[in-house]
N, C-alpha and C positions, 0 to 999 in steps of 0.2 A: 374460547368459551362459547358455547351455544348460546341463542336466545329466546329458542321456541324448549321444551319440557321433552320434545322427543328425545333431545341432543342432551340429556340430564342420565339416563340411565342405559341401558345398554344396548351393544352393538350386537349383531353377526359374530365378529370378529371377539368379543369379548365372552357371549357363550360357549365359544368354542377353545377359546385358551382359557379362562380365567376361573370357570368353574373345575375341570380335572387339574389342574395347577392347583386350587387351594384344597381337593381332595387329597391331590399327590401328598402335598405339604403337613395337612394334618397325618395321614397316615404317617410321615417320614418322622413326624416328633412322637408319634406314639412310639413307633421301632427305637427312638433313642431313648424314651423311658425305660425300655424291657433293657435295652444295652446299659444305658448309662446314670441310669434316673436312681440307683441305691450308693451311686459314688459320692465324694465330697464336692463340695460345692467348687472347690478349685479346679475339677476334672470337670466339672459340668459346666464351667465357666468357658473353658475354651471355644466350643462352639459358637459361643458370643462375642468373643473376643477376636477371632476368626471374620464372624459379621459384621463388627467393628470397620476391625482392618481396610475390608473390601468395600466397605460401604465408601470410605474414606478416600480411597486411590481410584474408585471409580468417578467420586465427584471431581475427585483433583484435575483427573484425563480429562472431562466431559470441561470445567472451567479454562484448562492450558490448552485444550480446541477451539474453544470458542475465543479465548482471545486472541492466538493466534491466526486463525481463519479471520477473525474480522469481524467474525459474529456474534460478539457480545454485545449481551443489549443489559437494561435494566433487570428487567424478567431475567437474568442468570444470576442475579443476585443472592446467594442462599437464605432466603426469609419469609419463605411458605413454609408451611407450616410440617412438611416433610421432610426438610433440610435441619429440624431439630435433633434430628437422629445422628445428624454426622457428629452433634455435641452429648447428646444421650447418651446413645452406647459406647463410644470411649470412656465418658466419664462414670458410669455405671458398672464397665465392666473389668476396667483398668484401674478402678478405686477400691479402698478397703479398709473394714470396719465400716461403723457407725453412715460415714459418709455414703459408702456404697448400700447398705443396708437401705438409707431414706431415700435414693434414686432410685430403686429399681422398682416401687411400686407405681410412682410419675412414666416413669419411661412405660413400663409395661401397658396401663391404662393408655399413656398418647399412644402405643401401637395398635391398640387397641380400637382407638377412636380412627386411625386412618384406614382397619383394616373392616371395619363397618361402613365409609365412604366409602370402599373402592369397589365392598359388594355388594352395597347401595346405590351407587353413581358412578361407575368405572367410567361413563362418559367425561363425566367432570375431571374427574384426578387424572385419567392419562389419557382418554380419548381410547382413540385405534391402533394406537403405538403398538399391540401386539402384532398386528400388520405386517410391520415392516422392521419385525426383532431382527430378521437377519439380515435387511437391507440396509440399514443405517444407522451409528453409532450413537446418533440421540433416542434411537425406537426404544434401542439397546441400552441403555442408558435407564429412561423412563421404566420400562418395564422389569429390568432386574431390579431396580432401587427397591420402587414399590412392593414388588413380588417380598421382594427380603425383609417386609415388615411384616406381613401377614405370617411369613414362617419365624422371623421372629415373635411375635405373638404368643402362636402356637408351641412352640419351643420351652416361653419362659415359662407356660401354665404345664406343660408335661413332664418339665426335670424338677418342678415344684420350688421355681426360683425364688418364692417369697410366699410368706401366710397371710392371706388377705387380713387386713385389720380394717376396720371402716371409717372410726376417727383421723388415724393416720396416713391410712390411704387418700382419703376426702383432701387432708388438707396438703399434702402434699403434691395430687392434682391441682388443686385450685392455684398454688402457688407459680406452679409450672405456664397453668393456662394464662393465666395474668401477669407474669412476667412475659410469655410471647406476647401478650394483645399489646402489652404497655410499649414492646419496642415494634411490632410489625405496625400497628394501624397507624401510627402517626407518619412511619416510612411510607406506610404504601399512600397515603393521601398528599404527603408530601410533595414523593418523584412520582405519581401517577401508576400505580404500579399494584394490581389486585392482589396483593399478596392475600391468602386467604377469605376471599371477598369481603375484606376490610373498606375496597374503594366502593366496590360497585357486588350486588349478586346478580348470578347466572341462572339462580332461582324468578320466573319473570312475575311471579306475583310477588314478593319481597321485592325486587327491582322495582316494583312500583309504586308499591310501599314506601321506600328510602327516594324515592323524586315525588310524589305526594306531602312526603314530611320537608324534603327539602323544599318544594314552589312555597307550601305553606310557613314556614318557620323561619328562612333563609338557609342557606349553602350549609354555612358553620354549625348552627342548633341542630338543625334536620340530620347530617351528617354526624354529628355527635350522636346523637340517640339512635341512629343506625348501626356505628361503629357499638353501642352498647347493647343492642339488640344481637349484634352477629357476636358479641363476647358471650353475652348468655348462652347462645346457640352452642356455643365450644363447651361451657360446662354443662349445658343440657348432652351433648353427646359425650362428655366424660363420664355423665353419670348412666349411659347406656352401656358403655365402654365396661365401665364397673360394672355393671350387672351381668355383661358377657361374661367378663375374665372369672367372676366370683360361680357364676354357672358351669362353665366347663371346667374349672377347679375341681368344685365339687364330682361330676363325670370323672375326670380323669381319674382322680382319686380309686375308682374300681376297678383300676388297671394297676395291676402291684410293678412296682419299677425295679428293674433289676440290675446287675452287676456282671460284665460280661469280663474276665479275665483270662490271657493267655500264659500257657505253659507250655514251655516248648509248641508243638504240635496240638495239646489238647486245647481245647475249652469248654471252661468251665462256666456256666451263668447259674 
């Protein structure tokens, strides 16, 4: 993590991957609206389900190297706030009914919230790791994860995965952000361990902030009203989160979604 403001937002390296990579991406979920966006929701599911999968087998490799290399440390512990997804989209999109009906509007929103960090603060969330996609299985790692949240995002607002409701919506984020804070911020002040800048921010005026509250208050108070400061933070960006997804909702919606079917040789859309 940086601790001067330059090292918060972006690289060289990240105008030049990360902005046609999220153009590519929307573009690629609008093409799957015109394809697939008038099928059943079963057919539209797989895509996610697919995202799932790989989201899943690629954390699993990245964990079964680092311990066998030696190189596990704390920091690989899956409990940033990115590594909810490897529980999200299984359970979102491998569930059904009622169940799956009230995850998909949490999941969507947290995709949501990461995929505003990363075009906010790409420095924060992965650094420079586009750098070094081809060179090294963590670059590789870091950047396809991440990437596959933002085209997740995108995806779930273009095949019309769910009808924004805003009671429901609300409290279903809120339940999701506060069931993460309850179990990451006590882990990461525990083993020392920034899970979501629970211990410490990378932010250097909030950094100074939370050791002002701490010299003043002691360790425990100061760090508590820090640790709830950076929870509000999380539903102040769910509720940005929402306001995105419910925007581009609305957009996509002028794009009629279509149904692309083969016979024999023909097709038909």
């Amino acid at each position: 993590m940086s601790s001067s403001l330059d090292g918060l937002f972006w690289s060289v390296t990240n105008l030049k991957t990360l902005i046609p990579a999220t153009i590519l991406m929307a573009a690629f979920a609008v093409l799957l609206r015109k394809l697939i966006g008038a099928k059943s929701d079963r057919v539209k599911n797989i895509p996610f389900q697919v995202m799932a999968v790989a989201l899943v087998v690629l954390e699993a490799v990245k964990q079964w190297r680092d311990l066998s290399q030696g190189a596990y440390s704390l920091w690989s512990i899956p409990l940033h706030f990115s590594s909810v997804y490897l529980f999200l989209f299984p359970l979102t999109h491998f569930s059904r009914g009622a169940f799956a009906m009230a995850m998909r509007p949490a999941t969507a929103v947290a995709a949501g919230m990461t995929t505003i960090g990363m075009l906010l603060f790409p420095m924060t969330v992965f650094g420079d790791a586009a750098g070094g996609y081809f060179k090294d299985f963590g670059s590789f790692h870091t950047v396809t994860y991440h990437y596959a949240i933002i085209l997740y995002f995108f995806l779930f607002i273009a095949l019309g995965m769910h009808e924004p409701d805003t009671r429901k919506d609300a409290v279903a984020t809120w339940r999701l952000v506060t069931v993460y804070a309850l179990v990451a911020a006590p882990v990461a002040n525990a083993i020392g361990v920034n899970f979501m800048s629970f211990l410490f921010s990378s932010f250097p005026p909030l950094e100074a902030a939370r050791v002002i509250l701490r010299d003043a208050l002691g360790i425990v108070p100061g760090q508590l009203i820090y640790v709830g400061i950076m929870y509000l933070g999380m539903l102040g960006s769910a509720t940005l989160s929402t306001i995105l997804y419910r925007g581009l909702n609305r957009l996509v919606r002028r794009i009629p979604p279509g149904s692309v079917a083969v016979r024999g040789a023909r097709v038909v859309a």
